[in-house]
N, CA and C of each residue as an Amber inpcrd file, in Angstrom:
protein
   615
  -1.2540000   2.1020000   9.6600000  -0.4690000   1.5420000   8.5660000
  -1.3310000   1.4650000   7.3100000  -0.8070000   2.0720000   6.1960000
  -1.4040000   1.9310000   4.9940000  -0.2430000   0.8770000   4.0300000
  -1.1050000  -0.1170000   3.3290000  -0.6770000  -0.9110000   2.3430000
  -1.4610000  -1.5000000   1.2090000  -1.1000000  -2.4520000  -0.0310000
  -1.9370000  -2.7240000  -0.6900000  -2.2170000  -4.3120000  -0.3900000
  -3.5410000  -3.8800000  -1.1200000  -3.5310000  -5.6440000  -0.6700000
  -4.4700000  -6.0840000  -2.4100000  -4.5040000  -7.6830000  -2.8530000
  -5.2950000  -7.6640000  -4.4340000  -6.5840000  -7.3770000  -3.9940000
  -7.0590000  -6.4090000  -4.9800000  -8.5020000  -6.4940000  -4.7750000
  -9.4880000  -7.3970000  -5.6870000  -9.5010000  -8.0920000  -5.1690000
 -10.1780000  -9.6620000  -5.9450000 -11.2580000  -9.8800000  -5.1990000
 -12.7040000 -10.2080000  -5.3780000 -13.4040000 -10.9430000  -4.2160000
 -13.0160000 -12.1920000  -3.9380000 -13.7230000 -12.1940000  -2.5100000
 -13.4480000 -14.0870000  -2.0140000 -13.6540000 -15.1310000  -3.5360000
 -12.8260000 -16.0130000  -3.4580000 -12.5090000 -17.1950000  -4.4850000
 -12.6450000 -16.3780000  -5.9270000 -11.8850000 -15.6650000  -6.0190000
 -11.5290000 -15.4600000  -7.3350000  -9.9720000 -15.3630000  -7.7080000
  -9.5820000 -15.2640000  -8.7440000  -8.0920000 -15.8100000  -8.8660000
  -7.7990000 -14.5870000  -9.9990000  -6.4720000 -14.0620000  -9.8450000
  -6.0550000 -13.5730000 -10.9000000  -4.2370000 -14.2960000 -11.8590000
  -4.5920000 -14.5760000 -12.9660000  -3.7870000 -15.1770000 -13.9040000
  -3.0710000 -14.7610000 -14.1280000  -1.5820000 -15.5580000 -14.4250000
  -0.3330000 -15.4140000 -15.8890000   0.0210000 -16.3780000 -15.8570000
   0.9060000 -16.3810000 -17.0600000   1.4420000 -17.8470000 -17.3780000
   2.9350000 -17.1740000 -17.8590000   4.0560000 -18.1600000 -17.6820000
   5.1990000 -18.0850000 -18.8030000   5.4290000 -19.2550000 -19.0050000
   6.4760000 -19.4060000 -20.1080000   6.8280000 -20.9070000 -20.5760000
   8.5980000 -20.3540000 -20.0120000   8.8920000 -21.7850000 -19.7060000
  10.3750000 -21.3940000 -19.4700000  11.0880000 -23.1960000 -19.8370000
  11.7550000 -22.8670000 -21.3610000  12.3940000 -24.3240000 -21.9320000
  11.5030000 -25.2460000 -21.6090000  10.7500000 -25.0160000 -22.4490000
   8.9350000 -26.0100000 -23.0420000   8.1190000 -25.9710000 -21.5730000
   9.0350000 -25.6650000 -20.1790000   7.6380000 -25.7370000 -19.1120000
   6.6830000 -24.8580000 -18.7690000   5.4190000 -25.3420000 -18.5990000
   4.3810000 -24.3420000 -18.3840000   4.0240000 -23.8120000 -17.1040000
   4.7440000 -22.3870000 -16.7880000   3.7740000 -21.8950000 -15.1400000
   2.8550000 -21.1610000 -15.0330000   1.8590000 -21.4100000 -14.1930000
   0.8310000 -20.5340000 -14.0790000   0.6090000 -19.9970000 -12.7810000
   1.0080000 -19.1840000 -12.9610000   0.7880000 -18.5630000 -11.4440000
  -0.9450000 -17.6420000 -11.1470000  -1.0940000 -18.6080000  -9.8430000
  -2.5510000 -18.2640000  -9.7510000  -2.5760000 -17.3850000  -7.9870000
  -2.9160000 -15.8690000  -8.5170000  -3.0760000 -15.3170000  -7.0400000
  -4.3330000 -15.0570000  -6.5030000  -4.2610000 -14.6580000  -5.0950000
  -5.5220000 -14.2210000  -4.4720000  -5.6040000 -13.4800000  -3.6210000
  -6.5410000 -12.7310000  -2.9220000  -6.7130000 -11.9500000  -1.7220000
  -6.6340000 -12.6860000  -0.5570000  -5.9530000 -12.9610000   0.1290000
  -5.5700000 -13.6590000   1.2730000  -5.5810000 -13.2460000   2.2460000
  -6.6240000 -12.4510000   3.5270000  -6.8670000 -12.0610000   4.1790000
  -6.5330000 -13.0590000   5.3150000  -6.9610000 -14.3710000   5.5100000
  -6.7790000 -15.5990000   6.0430000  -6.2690000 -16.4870000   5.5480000
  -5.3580000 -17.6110000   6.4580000  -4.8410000 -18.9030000   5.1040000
  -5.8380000 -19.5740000   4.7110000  -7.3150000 -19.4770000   5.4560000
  -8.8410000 -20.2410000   4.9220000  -8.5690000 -19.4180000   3.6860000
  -8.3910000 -18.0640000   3.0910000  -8.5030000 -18.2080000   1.7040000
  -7.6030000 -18.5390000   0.5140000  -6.7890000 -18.8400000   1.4020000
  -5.4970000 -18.7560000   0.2800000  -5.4330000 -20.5300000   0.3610000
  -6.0850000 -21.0620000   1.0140000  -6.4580000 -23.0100000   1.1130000
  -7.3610000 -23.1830000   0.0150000  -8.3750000 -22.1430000   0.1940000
  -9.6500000 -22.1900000  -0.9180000  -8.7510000 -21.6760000  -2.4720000
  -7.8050000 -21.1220000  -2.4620000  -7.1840000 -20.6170000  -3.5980000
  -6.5400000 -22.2700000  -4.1000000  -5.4800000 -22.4580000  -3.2430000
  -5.0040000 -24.0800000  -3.1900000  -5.8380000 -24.9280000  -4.0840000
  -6.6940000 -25.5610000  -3.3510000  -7.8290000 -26.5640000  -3.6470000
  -8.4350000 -26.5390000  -4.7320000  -8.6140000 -25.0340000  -5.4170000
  -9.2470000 -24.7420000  -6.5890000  -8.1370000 -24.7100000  -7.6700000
  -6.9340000 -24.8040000  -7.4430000  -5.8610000 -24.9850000  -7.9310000
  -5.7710000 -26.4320000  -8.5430000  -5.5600000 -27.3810000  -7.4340000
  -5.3770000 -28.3110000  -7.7740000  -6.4500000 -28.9990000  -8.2050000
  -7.6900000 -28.7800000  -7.8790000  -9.1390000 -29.1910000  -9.0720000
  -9.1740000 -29.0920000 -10.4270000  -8.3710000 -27.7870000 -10.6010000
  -8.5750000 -27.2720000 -12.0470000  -7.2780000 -27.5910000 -12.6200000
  -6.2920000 -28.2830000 -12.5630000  -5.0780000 -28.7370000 -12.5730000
  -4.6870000 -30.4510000 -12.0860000  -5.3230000 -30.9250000 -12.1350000
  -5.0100000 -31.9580000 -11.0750000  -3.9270000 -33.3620000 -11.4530000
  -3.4000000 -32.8840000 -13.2920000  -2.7030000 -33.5640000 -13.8790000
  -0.8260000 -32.4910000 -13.9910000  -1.1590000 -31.3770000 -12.9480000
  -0.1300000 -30.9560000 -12.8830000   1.1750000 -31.6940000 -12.2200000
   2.4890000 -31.3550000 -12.8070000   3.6890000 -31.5480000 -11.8780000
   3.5040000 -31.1460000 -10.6190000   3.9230000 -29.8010000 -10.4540000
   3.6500000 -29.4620000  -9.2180000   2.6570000 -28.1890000  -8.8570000
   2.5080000 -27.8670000  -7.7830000   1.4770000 -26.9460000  -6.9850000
   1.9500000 -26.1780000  -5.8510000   3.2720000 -25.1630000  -6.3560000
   3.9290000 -24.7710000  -5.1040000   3.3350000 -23.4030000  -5.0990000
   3.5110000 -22.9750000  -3.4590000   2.9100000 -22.1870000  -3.2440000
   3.1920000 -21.1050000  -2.3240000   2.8320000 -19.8410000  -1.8180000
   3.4310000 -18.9690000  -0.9000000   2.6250000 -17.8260000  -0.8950000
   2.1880000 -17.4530000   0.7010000   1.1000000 -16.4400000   0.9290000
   1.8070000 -15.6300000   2.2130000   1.1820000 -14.3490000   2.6070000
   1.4100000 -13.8630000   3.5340000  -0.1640000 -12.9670000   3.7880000
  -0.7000000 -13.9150000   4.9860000  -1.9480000 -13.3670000   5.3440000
  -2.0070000 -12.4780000   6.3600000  -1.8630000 -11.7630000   5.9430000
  -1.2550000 -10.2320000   7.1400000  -0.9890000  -9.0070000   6.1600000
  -0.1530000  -8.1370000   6.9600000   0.2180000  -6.9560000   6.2130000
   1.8150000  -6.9760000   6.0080000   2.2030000  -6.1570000   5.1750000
   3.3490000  -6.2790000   4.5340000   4.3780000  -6.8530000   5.7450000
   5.7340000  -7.8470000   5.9770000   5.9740000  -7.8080000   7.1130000
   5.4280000  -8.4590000   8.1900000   4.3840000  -9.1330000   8.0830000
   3.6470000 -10.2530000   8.4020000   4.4790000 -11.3350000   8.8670000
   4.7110000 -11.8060000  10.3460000   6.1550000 -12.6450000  10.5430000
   5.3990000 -14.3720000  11.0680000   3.8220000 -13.7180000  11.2170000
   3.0230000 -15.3460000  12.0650000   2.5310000 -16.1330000  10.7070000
   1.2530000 -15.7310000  10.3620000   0.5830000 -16.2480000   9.1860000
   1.1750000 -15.9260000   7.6650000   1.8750000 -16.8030000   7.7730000
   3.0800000 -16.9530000   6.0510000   3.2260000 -18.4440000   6.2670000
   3.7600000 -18.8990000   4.6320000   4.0980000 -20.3040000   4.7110000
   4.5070000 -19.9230000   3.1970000   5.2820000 -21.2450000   2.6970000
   5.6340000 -21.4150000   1.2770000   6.1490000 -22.7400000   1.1680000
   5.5910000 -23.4320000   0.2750000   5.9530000 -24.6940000   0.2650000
   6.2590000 -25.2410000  -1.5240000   7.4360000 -25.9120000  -1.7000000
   7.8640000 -26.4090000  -3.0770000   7.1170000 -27.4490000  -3.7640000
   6.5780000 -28.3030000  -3.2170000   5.3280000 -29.2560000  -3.2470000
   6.3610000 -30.1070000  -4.0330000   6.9000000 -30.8980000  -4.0990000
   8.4940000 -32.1130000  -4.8730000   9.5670000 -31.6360000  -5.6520000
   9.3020000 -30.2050000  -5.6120000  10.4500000 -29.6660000  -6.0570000
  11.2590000 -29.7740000  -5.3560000  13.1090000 -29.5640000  -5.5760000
  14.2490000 -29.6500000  -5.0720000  13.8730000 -28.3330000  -3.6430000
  14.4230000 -28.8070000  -2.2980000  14.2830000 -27.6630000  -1.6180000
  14.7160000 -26.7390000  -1.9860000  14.0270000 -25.6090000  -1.2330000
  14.5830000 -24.0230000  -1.9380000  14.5690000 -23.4300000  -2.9200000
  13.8710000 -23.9930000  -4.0200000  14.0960000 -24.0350000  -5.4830000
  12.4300000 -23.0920000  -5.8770000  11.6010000 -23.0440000  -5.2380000
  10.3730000 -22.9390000  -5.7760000   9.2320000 -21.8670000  -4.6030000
   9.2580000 -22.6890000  -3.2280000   8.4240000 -21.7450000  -2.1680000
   9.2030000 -20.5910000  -1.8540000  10.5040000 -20.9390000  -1.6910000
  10.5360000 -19.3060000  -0.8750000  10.9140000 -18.4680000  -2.3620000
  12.0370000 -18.8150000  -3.4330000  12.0280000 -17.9330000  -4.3680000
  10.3230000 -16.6250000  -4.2620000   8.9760000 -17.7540000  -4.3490000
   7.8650000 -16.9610000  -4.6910000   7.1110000 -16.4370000  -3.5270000
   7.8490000 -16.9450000  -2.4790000   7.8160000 -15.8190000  -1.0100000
   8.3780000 -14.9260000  -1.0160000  10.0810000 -14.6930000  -1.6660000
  10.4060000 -13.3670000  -1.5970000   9.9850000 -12.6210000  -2.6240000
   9.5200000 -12.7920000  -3.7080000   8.8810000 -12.3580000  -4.7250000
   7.2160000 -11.3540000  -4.0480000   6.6410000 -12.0450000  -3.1600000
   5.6110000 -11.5390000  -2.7680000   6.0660000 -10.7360000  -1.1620000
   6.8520000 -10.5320000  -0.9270000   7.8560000  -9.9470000   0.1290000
   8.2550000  -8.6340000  -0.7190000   8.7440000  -8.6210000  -2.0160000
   9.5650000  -7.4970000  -2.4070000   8.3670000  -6.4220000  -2.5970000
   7.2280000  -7.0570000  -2.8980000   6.3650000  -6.3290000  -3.6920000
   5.6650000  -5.7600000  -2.9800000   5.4620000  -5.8930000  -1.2940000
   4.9550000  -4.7530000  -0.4430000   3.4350000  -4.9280000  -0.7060000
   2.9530000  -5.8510000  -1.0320000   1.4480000  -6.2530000  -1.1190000
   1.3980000  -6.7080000   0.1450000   0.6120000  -6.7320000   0.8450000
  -0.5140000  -7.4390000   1.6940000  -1.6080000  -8.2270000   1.4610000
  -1.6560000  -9.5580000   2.3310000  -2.7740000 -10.5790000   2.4540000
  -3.0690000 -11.0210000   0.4680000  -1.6170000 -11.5320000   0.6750000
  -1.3160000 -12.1480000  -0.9800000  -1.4530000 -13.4240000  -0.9440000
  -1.5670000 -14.2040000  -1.7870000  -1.1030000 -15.3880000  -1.7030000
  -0.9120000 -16.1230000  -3.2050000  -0.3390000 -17.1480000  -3.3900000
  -0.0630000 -17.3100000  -4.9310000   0.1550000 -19.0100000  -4.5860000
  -0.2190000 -19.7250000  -6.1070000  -0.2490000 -20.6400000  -6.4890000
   0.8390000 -20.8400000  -7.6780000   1.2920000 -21.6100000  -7.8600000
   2.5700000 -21.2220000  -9.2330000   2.0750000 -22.9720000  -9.8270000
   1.5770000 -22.9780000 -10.4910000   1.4160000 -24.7060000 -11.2440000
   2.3550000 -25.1510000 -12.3710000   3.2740000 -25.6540000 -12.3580000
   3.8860000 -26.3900000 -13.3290000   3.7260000 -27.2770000 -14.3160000
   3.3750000 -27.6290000 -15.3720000   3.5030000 -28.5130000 -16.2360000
   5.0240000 -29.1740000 -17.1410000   5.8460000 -30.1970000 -16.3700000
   7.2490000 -30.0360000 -16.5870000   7.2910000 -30.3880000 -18.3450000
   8.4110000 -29.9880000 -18.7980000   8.4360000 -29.4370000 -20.3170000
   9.2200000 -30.9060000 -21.0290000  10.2570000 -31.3700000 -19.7860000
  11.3890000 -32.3430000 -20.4060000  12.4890000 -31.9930000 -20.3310000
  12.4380000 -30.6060000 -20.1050000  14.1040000 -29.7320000 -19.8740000
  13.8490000 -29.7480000 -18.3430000  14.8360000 -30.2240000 -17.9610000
  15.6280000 -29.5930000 -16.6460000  16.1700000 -28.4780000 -16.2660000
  15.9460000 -27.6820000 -15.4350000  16.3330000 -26.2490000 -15.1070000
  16.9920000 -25.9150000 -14.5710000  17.9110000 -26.6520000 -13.4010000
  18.8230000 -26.8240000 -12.5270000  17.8910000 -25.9740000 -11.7270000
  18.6870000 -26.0670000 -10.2370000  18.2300000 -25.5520000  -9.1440000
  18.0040000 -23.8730000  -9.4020000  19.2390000 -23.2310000  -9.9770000
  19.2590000 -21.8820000 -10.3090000  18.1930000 -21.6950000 -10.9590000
  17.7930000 -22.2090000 -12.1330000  16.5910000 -21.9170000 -13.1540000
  15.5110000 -22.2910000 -12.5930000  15.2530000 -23.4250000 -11.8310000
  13.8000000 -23.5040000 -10.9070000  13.6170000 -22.1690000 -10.2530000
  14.3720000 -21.7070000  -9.4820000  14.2440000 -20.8690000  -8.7300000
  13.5670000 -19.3200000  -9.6910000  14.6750000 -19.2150000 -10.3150000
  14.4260000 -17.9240000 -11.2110000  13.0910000 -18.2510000 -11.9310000
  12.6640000 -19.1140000 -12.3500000  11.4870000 -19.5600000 -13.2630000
  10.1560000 -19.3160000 -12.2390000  10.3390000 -20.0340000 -11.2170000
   9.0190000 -19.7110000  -9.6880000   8.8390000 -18.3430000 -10.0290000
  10.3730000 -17.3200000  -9.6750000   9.7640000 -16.5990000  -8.8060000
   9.3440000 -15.4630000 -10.1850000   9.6120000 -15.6820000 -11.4110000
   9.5730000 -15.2900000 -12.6560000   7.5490000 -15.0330000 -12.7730000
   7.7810000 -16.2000000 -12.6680000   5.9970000 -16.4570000 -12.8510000
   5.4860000 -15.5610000 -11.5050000   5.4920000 -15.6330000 -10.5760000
   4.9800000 -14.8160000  -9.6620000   4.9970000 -13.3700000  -9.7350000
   6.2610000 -12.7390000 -10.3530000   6.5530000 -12.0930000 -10.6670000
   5.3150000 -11.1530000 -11.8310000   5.2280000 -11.7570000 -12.6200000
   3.7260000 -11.7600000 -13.7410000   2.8140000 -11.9390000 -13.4060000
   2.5120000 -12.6710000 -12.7720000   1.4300000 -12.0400000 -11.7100000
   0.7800000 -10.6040000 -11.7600000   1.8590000 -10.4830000 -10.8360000
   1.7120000  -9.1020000  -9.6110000   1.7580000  -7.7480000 -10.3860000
   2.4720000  -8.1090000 -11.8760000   2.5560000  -7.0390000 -12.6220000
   0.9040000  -6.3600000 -13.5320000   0.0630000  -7.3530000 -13.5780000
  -1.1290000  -6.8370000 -13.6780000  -1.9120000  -7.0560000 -12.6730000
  -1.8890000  -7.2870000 -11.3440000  -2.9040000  -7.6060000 -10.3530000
  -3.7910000  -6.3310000  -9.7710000  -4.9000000  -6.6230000 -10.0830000
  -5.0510000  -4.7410000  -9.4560000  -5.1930000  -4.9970000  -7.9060000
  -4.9210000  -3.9110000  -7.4390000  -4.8940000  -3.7080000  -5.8150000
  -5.9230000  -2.7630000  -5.6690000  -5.9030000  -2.6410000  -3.9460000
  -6.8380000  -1.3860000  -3.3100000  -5.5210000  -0.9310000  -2.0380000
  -5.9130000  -0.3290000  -1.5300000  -5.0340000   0.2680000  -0.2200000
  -6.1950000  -0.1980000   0.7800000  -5.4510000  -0.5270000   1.8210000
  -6.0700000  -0.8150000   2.8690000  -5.6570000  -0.0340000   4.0220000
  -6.0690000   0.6430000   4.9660000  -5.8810000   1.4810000   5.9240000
  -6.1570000   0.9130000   7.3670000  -5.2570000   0.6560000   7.9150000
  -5.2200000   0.2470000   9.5220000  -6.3910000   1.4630000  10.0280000
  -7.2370000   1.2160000  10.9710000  -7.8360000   1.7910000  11.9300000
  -8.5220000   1.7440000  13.3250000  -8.3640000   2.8500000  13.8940000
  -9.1470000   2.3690000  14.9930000 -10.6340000   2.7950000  15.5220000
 -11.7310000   2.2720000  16.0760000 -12.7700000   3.0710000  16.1880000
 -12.8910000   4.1920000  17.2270000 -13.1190000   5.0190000  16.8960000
 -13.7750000   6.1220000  18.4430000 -15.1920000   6.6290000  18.1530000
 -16.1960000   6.6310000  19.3930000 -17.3200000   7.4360000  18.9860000
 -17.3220000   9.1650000  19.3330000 -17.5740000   9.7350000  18.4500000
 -18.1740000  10.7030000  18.1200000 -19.3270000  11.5470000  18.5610000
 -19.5870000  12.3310000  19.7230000 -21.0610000  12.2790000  20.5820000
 -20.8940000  13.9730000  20.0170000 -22.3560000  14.4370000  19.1140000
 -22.5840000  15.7140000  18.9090000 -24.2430000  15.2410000  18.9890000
 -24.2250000  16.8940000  19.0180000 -25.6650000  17.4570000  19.1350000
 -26.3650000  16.4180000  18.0320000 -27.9230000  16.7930000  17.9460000
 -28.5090000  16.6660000  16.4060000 -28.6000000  17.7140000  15.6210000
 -28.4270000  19.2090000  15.8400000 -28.1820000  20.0800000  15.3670000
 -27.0230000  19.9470000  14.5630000 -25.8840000  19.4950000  15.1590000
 -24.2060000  19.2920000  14.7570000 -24.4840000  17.6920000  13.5780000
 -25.0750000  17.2140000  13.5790000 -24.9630000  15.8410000  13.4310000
 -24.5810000  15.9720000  11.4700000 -25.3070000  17.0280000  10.7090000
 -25.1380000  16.9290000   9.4090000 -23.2130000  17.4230000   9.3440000
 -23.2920000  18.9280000   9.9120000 -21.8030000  18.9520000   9.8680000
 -21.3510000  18.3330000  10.1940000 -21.3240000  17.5680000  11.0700000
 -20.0870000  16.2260000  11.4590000 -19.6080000  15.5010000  10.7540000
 -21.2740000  15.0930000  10.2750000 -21.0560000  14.1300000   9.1410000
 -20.1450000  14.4370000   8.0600000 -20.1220000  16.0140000   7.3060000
 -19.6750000  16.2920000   6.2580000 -18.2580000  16.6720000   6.8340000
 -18.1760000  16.7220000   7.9710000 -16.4860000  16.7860000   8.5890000
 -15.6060000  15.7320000   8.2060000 -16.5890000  14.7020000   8.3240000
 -15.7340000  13.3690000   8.5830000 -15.3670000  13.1280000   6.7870000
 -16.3520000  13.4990000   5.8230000 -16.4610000  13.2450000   4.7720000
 -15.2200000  13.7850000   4.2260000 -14.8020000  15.5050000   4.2660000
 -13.7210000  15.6060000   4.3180000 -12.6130000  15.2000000   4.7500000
 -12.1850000  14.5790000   5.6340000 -11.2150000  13.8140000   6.0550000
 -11.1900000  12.6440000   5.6860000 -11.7430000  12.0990000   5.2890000
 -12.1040000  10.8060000   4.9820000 -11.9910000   9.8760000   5.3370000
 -13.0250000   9.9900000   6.3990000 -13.2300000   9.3320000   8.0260000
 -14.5330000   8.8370000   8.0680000 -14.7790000   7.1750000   7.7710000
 -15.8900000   6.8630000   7.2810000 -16.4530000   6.6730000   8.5850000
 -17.5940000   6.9100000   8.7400000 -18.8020000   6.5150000   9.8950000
 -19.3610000   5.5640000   9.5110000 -19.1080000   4.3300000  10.8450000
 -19.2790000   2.8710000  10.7740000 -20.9230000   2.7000000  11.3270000
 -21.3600000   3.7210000  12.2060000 -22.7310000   3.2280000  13.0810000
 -23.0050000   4.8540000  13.3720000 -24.3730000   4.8200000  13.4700000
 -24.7300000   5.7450000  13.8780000 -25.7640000   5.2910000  14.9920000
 -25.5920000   6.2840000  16.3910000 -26.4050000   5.6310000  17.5780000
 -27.1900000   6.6540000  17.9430000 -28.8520000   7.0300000  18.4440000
 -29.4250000   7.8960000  18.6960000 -29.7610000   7.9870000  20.0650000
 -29.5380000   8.8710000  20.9940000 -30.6340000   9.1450000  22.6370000
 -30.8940000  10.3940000  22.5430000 -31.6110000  10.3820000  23.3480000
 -31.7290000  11.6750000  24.2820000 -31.0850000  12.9660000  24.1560000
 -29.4380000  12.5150000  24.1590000 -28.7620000  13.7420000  24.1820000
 -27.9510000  14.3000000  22.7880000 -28.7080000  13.3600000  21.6740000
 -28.2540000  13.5130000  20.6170000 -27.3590000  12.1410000  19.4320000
 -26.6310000  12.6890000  18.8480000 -26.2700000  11.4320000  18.4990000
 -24.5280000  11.1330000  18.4040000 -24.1970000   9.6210000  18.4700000
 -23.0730000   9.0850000  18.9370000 -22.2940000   8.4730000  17.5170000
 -21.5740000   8.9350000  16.4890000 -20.9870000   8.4610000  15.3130000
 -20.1620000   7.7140000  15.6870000 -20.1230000   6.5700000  15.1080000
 -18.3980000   6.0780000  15.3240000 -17.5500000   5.9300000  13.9310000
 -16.6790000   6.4660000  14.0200000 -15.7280000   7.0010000  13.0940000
 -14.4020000   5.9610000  12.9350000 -13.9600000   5.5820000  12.0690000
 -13.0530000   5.2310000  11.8120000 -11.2800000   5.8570000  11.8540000
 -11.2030000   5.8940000  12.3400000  -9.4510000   7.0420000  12.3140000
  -8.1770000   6.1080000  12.1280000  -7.7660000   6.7590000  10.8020000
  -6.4970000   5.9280000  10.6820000  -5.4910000   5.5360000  11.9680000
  -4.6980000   4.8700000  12.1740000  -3.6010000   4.5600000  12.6370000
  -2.8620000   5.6050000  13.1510000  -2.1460000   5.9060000  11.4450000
  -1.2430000   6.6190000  11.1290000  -0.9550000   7.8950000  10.7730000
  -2.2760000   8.3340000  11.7110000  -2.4680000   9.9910000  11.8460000
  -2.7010000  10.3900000  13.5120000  -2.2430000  11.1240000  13.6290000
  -2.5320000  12.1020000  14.8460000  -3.6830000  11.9340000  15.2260000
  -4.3420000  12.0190000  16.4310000  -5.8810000  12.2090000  16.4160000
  -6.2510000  13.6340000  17.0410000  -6.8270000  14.2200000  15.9130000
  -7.1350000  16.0100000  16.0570000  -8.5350000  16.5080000  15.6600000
  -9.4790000  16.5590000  16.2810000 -10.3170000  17.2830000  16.0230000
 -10.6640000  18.8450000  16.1100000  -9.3050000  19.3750000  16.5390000
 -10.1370000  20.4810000  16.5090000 -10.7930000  21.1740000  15.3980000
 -10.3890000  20.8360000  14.4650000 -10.7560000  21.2290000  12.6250000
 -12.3810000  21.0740000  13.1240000 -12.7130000  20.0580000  13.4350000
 -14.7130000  19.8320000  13.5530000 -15.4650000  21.2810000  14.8490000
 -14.0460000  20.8670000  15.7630000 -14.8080000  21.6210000  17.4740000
 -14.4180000  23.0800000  16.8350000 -13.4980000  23.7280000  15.6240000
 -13.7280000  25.1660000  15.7490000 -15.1750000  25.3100000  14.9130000
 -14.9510000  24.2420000  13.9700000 -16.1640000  24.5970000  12.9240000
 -17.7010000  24.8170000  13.6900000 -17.5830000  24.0050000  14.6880000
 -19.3380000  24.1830000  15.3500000 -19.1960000  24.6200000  16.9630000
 -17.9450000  25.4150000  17.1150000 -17.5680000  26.0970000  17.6830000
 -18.2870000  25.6670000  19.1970000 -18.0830000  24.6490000  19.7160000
 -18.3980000  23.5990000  20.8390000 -17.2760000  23.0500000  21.0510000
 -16.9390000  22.2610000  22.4210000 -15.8860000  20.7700000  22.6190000
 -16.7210000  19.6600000  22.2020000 -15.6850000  18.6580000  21.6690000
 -16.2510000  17.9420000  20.9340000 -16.1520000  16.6250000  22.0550000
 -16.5990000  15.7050000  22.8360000 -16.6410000  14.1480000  23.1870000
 -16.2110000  13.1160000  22.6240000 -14.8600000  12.5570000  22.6310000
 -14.4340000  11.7540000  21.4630000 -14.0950000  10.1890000  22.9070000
 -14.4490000   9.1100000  22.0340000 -14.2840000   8.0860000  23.2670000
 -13.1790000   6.8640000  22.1690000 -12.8350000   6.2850000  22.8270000
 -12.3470000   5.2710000  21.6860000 -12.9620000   3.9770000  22.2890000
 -13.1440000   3.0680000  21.2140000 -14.9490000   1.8920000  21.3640000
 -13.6570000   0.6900000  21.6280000
């Protein structure tokens, strides 16, 4: 499975704000690999805010489709009005291991339930529209057992495919790569075993 996920390092946050009838949101996202980071996103939220209305919030620490580690919560807003609006907001958008903070500063206008809602998921929304991402690629490991003769082509096999080698192991009978292989590909070597015109030993770790 390939998806995106923000590419932010640990505890860093990416910004927007809108005003909606004098109120102020700021929606604060993060790389959320775990809910430990999207708690550390939280906390730094409400430190740097701590005279805010509210602090609602909604992550999905998984990959797109993620049905265990998710949550969204309105924090005194009217139910329904605020967490999930900016759950499905981070649902539509096919990101992975997201998570978002939305901070309020209330304005004096009332928004009704309809306009809370649209306003959450508004701000989240802005967000995501400048957040930069990376792709992340599901994989699995297998080792790789060639000659030391074979060992440079292999290497530059894998390079072409773009099949990163995680470890390299040395004996006796040569050496043992372990390779990364997507998911969501076939697993085919013969492209490497015609090139060095040998069978190739493939194990999965």
């Amino acid at each position: 499975m390939r998806y995106r996920v923000p590419d932010l390092a640990p505890e860093t946050w990416h910004t927007a704000e809108i005003d909606v009838e004098k109120s102020q949101f700021l929606a604060w996202v993060c790389h959320a690999p775990t809910t430990d980071a999207f708690d550390a996103l939280l906390q730094a939220a409400k430190a740097a805010h701590p005279n805010a209305s509210h602090h609602c919030t909604a992550f999905i620490a998984g990959p797109p489709g993620e049905q265990t580690h998710i949550g969204f919560s309105d924090d005194g807003e009217p139910g329904g009005t605020a967490g999930r609006p900016m759950f499905q907001a981070l649902q539509g958008s096919q990101i992975g291991e997201i998570g978002c903070v939305v901070i309020r500063y209330f304005g004096g206008t009332k928004l009704g339930t309809g306009g809370l809602a649209r306003a959450y998921a508004q701000a989240v929304n802005a967000g995501l529209e400048t957040l930069p991402t990376q792709e992340v690629v599901e994989r699995d490991s297998y080792l790789l057992k060639v000659s030391f003769a074979h060992e440079a082509q292999a290497r530059a096999w894998c390079d072409e495919q773009a099949l990163p080698v995680q470890q390299a192991a040395y004996d006796g009978d040569g050496v043992s790569l372990t390779i990364g292989w997507p998911r969501d590909v076939e697993l085919d070597i013969r492209g490497l075993e015609n090139r060095l015109k040998t069978a190739i030993e493939l194990q999965r770790t």
